[in-house]
C-alpha positions as a Markdown table, in Angstrom:
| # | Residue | x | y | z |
|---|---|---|---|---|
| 1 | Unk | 27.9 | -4.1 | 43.4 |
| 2 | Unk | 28.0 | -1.7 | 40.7 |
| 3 | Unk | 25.2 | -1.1 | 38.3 |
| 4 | Unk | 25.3 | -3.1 | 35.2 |
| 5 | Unk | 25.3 | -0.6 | 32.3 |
| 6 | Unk | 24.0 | -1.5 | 28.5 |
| 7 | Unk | 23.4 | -0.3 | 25.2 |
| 8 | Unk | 19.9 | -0.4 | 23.8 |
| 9 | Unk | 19.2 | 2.9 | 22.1 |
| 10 | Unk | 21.6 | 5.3 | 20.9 |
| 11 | Unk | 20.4 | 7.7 | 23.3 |
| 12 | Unk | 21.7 | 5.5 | 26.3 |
| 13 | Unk | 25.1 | 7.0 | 25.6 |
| 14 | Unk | 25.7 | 10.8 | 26.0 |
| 15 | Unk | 27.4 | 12.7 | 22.9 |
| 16 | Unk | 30.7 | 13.3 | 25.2 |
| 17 | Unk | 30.4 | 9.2 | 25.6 |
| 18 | Unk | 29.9 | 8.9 | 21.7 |
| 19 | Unk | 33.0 | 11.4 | 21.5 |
| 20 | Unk | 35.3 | 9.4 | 24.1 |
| 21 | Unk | 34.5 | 5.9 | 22.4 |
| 22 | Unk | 35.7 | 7.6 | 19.1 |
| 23 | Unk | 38.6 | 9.0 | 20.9 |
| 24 | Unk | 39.3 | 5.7 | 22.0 |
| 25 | Unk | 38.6 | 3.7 | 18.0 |
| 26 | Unk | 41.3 | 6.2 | 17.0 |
| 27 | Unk | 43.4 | 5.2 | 19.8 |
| 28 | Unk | 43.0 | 1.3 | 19.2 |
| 29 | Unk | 44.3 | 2.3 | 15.0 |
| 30 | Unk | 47.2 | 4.3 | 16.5 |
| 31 | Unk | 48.2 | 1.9 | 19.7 |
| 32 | Unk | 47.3 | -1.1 | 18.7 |
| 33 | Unk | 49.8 | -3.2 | 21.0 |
| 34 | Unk | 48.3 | -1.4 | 24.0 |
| 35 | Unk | 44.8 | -3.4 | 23.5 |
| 36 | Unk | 45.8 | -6.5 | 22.4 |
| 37 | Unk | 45.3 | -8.5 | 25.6 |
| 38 | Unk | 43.5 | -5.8 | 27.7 |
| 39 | Unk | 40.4 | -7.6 | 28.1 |
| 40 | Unk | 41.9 | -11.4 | 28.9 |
| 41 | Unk | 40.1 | -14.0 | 30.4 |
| 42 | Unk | 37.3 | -12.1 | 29.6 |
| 43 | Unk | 34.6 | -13.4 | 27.4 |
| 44 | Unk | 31.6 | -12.2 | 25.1 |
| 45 | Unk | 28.6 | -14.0 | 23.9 |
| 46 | Unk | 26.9 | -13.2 | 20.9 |
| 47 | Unk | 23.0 | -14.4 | 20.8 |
| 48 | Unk | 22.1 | -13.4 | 17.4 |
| 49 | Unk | 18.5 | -14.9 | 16.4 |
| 50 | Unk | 18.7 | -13.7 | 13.6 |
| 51 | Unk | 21.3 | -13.7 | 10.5 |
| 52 | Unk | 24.4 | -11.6 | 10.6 |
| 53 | Unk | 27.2 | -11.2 | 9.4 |
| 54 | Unk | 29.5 | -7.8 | 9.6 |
| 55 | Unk | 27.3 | -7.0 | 12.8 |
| 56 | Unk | 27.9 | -10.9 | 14.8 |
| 57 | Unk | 31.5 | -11.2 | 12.7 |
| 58 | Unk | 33.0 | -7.4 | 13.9 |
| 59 | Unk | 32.0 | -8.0 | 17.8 |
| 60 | Unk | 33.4 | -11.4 | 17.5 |
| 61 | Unk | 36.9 | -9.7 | 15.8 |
| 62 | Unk | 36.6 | -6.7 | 18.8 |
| 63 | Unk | 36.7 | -8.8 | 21.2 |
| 64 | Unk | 39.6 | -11.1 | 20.1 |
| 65 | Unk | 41.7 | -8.1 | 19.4 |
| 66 | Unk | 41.2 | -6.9 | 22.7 |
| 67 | Unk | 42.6 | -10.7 | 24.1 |
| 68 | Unk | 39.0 | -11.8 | 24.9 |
| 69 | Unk | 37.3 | -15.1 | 24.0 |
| 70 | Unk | 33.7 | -15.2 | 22.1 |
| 71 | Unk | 30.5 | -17.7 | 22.8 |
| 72 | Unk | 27.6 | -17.9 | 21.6 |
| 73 | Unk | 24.9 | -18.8 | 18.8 |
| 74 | Unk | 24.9 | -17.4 | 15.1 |
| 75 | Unk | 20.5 | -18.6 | 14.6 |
| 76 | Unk | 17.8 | -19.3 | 16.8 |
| 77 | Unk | 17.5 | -22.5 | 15.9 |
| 78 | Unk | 20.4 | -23.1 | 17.2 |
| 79 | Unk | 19.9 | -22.1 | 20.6 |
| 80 | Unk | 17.2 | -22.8 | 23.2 |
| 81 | Unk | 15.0 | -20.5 | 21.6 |
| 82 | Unk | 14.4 | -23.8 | 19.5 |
| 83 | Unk | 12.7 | -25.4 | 22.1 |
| 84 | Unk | 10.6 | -22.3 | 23.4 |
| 85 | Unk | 12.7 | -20.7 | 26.1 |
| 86 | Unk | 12.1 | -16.9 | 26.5 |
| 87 | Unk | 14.6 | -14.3 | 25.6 |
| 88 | Unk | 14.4 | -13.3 | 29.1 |
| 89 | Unk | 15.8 | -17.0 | 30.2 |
| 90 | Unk | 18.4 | -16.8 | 27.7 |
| 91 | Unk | 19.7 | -13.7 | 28.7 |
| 92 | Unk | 19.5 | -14.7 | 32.5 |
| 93 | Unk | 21.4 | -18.3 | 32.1 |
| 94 | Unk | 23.8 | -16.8 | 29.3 |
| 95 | Unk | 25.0 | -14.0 | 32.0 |
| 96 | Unk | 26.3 | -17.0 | 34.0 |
| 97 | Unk | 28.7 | -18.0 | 31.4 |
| 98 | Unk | 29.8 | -14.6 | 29.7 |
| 99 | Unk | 31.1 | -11.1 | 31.3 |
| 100 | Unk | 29.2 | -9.2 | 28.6 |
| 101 | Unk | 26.3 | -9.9 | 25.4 |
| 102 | Unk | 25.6 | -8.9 | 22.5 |
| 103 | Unk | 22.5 | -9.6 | 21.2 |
| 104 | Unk | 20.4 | -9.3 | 18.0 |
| 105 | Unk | 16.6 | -10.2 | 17.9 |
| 106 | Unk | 13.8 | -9.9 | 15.0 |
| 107 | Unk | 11.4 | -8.3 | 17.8 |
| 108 | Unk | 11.5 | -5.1 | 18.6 |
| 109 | Unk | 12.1 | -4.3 | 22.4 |
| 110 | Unk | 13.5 | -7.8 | 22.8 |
| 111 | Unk | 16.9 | -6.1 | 24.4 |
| 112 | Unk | 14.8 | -4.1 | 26.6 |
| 113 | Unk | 13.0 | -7.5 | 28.2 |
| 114 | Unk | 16.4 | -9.0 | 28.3 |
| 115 | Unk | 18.1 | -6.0 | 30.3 |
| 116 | Unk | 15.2 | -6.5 | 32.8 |
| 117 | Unk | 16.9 | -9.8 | 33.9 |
| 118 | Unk | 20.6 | -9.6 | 32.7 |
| 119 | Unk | 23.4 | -9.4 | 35.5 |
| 120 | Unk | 25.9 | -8.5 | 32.7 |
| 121 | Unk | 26.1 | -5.8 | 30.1 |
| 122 | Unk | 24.0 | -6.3 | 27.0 |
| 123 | Unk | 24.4 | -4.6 | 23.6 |
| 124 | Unk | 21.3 | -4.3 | 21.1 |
| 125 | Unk | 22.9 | -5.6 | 17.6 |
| 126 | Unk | 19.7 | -5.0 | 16.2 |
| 127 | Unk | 15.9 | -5.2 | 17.3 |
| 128 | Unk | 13.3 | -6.1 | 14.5 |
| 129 | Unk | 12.7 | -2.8 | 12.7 |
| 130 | Unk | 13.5 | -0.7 | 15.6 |
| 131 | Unk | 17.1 | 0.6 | 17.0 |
| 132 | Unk | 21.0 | -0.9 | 16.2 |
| 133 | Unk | 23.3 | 1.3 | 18.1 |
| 134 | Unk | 26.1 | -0.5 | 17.5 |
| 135 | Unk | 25.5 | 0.8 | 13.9 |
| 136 | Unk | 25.3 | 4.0 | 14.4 |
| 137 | Unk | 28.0 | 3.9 | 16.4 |
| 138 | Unk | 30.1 | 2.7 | 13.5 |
| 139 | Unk | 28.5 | 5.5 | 11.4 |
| 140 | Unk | 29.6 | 8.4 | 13.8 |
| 141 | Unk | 33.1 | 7.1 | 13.8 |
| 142 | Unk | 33.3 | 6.8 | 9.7 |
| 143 | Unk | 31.7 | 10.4 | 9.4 |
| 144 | Unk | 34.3 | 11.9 | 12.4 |
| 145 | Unk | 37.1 | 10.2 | 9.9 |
| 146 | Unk | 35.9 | 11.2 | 6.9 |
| 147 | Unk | 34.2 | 14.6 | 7.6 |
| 148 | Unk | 36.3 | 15.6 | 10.7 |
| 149 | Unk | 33.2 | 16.9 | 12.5 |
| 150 | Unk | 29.8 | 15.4 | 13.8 |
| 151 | Unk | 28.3 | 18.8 | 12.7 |
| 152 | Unk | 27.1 | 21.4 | 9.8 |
| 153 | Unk | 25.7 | 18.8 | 7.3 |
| 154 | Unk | 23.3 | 17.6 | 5.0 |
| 155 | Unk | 22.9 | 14.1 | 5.6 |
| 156 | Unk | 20.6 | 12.2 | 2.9 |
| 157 | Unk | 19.2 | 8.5 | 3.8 |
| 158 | Unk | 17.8 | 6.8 | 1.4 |
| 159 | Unk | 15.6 | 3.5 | 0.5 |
| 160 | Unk | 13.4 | 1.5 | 3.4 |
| 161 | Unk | 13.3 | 4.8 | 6.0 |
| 162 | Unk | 10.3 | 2.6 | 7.4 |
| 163 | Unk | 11.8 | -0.5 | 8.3 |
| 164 | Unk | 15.7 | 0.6 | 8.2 |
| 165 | Unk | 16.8 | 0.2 | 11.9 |
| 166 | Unk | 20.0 | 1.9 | 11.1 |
| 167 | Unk | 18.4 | 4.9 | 9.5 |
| 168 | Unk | 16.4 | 5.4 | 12.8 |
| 169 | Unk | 19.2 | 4.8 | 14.9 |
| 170 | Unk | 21.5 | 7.5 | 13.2 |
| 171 | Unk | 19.0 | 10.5 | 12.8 |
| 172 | Unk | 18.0 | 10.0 | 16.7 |
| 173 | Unk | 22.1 | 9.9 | 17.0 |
| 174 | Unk | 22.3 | 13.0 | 14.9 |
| 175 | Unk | 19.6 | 15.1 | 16.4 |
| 176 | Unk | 21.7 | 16.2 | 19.3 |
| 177 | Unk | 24.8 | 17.6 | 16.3 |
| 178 | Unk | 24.6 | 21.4 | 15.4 |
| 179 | Unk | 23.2 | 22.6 | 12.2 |
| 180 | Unk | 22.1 | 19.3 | 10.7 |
| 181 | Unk | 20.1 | 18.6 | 8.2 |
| 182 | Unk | 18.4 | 15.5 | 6.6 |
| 183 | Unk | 17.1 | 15.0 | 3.3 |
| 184 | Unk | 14.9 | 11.9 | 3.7 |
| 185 | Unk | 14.7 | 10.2 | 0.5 |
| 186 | Unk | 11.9 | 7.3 | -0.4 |
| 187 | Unk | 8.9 | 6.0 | -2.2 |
| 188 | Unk | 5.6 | 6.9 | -0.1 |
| 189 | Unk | 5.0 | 3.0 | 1.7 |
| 190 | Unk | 8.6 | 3.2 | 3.1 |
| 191 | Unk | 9.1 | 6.9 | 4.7 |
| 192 | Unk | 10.4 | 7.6 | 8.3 |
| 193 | Unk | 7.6 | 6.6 | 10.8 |
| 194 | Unk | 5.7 | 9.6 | 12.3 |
| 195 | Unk | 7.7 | 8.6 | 15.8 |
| 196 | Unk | 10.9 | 9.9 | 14.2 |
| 197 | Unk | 9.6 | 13.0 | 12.2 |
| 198 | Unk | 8.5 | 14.2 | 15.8 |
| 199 | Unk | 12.0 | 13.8 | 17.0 |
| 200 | Unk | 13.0 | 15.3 | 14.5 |
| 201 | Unk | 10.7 | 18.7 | 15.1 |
| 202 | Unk | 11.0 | 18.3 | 18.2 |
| 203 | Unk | 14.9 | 19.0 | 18.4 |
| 204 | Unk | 13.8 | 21.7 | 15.6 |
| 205 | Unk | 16.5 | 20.3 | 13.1 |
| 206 | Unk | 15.3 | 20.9 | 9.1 |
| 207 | Unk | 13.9 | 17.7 | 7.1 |
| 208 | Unk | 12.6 | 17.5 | 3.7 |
| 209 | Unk | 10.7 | 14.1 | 2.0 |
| 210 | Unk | 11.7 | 13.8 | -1.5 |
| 211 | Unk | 11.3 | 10.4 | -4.1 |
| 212 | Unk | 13.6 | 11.3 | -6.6 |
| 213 | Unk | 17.3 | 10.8 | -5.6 |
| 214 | Unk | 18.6 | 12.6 | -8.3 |
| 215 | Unk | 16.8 | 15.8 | -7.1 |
| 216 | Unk | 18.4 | 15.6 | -3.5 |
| 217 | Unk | 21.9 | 14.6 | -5.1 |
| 218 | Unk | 23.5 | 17.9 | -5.4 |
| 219 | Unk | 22.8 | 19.1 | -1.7 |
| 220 | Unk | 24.2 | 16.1 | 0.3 |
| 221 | Unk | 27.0 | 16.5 | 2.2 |
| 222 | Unk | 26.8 | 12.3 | 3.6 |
| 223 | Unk | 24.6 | 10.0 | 1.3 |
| 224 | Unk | 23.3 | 7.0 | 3.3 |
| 225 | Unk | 21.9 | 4.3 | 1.5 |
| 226 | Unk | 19.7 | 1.4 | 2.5 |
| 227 | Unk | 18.4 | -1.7 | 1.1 |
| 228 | Unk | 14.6 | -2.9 | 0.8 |
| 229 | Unk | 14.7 | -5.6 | 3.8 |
| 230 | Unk | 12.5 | -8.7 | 1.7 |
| 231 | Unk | 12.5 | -10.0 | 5.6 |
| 232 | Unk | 10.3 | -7.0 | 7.2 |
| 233 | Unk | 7.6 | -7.4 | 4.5 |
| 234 | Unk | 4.5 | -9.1 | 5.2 |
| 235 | Unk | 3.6 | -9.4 | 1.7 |
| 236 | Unk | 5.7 | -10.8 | -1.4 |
| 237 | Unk | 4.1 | -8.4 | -3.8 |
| 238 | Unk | 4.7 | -5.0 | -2.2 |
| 239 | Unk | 8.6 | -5.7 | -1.6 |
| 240 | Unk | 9.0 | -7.0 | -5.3 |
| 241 | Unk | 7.6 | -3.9 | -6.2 |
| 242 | Unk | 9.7 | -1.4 | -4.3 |
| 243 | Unk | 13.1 | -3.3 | -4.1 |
| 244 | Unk | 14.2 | -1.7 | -7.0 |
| 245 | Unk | 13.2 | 1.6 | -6.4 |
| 246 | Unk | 16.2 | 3.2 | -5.8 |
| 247 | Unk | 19.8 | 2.4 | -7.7 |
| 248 | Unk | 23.2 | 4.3 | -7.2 |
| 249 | Unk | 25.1 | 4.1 | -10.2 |
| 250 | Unk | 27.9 | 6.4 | -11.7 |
| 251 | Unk | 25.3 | 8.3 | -13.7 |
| 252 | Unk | 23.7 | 9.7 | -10.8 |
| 253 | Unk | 26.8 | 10.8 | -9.1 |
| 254 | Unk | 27.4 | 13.3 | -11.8 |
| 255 | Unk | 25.7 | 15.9 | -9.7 |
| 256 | Unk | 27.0 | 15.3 | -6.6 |
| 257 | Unk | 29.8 | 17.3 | -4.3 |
| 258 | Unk | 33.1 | 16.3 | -5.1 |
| 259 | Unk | 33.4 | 15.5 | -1.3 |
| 260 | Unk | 30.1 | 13.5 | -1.1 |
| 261 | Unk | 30.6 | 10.7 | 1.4 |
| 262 | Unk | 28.4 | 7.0 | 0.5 |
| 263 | Unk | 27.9 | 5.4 | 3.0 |
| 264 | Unk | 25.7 | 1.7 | 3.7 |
| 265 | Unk | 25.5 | -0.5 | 6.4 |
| 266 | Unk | 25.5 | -3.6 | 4.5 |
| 267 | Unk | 24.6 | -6.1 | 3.0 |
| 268 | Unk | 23.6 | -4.5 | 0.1 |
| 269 | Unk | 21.6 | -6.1 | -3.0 |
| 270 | Unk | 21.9 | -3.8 | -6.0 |
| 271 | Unk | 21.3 | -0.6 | -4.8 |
| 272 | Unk | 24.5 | 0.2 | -5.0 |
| 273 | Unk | 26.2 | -0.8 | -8.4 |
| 274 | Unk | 29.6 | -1.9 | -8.3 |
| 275 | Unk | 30.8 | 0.7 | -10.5 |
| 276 | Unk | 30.4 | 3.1 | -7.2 |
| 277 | Unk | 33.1 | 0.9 | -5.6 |
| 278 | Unk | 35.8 | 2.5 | -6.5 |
| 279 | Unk | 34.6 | 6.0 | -6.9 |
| 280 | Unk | 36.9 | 7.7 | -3.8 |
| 281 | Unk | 33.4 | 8.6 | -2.3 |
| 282 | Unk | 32.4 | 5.3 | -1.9 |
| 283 | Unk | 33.1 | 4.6 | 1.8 |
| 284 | Unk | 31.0 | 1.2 | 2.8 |
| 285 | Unk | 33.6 | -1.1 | 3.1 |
| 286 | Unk | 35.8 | 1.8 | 5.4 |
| 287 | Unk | 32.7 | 1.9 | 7.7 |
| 288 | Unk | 32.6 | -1.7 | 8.0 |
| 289 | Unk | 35.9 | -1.7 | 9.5 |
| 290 | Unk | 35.4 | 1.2 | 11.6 |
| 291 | Unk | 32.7 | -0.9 | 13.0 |
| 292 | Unk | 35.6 | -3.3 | 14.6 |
| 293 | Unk | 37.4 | -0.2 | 16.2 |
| 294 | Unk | 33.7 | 1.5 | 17.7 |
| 295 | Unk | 33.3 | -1.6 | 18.7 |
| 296 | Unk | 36.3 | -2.7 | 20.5 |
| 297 | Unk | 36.2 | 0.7 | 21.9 |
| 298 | Unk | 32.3 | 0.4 | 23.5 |
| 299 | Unk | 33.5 | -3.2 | 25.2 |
| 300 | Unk | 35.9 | -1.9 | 26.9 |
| 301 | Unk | 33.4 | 0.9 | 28.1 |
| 302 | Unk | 30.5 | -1.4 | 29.4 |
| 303 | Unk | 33.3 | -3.5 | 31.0 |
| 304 | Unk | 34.3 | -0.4 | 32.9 |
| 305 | Unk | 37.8 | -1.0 | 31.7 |
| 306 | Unk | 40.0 | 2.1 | 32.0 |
| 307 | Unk | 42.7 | 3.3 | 28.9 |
């Protein structure tokens, strides 16, 4: 029996693997009618115990594209999680009815426990504060299409770099990209945790810590902006305070490149105001539908499906 093969971190998959499953998102755009019942009679559950929507909502649209059926829960309460079962039993009995899972979890390392006992591929769609592949897979594949190259940038990320999964996710993606740089962009209480400013010296890439967004503005090749999560605070107060603390608006665009990509994994609140939407730099609705493609594209991968 072959080995069952998942996707936890980022760094599960190699950067010609990242560059193949891009390949193959441009492929699914360009060939469509070549996918469209390439994985039948398979099926995909989707365990989310937490809220989602683009991240549950795109797998389920991958895998119906690609002729598949879906399964699963969209909230723990809706599942056996209800009733105390462990993740680990989930994972186990939910492998008897599916071919492959995706799964998201408020605890980080969830995935990990799960993989320990899963007899099918399983995908991390997010872990508490910690990794969402998936997500930076979807980023790689907008900045490929929008930048032509994985390389020679100045990427700024901006708002909760503490909590932000997806921020985590794509500089750990990043670090193994020539000549990249990151501009990390935040008010003191939410920087990048010490874990990922060593990975960061450790592949010897450049990183600056600035609060003012306006100041990093002019130097950003990819701007990256995240929302203050309300659901990893422990205290009311301290994310009242800080949700505001950052605000993309026309004004502050004046000083950007002309070529600036914006990017967001959504949802967003208001740190992006509408006005940005239609600025040609704007690009977080694009990504969200480059998530489908990456998506489609990593399925057929775990499934060891050949194209």
């Amino acid at each position: 029996m072959d080995r069952v093969r998942n996707l936890i971190n980022i760094t599960d998959l190699s950067v010609q693997e990242i560059d193949k499953l891009i390949e193959v998102a441009d492929d699914i755009v360009k060939n469509h009618n070549k996918y469209e019942n390439i994985c039948a009679h398979k099926k995909l559950a989707t365990l989310f115990f937490e809220p989602s929507t683009r991240t549950r909502l795109s797998f389920e649209a991958a895998m119906l594209e690609l002729g598949g059926s879906v399964l699963g829960f969209s909230s723990a309460n809706s599942s056996s999680a209800a009733k105390g079962e462990s993740v680990s039993d989930t994972i186990r009995t939910v492998g008897c009815y599916a071919d492959i899972i995706a799964m998201r979890h408020p605890k980080e390392g969830a995935p990990i426990v799960g993989a320990q006992r899963t007899t099918v591929p399983i995908i991390n769609a997010g872990d508490g504060g910690h990794f969402h592949p998936t997500q930076t897979l979807t980023d790689l594949l907008t900045i490929k299409r929008k930048k032509g190259r994985l390389s020679d940038m100045t990427i700024g990320v901006c708002g909760d770099l503490k909590f932000g999964r997806t921020v985590h996710s794509l500089i750990e993606a990043m670090l193994r990209y020539d000549n990249i740089k990151f501009v990390l962009i935040s008010p003191v209480e939410l920087q990048v945790p010490d874990y990922i400013k060593e990975s960061m010296n450790k592949a010897g890439v450049l990183w600056t810590e600035v609060e003012s967004l306006e100041e990093a503005m002019p130097m950003l090749d990819i701007l990256y902006m995240t929302r203050v999560q309300r659901e990893r605070f422990f205290n009311e107060a301290d994310y009242i305070r800080l949700k505001d603390s950052y605000i993309l608006d026309l004004e502050k665009l004046e000083t950007a490149k002309k070529d600036l990509t914006i990017m967001h994994p959504l949802p967003r609140v208001n740190e992006i105001s509408v006005e940005v939407d239609d600025d040609e730099r704007a690009c977080y609705f694009f990504q969200a539908l480059c998530g489908k493609h990456i998506r489609m594209a990593l399925i057929l991968l775990l499934l060891n499906i050949q194209v």
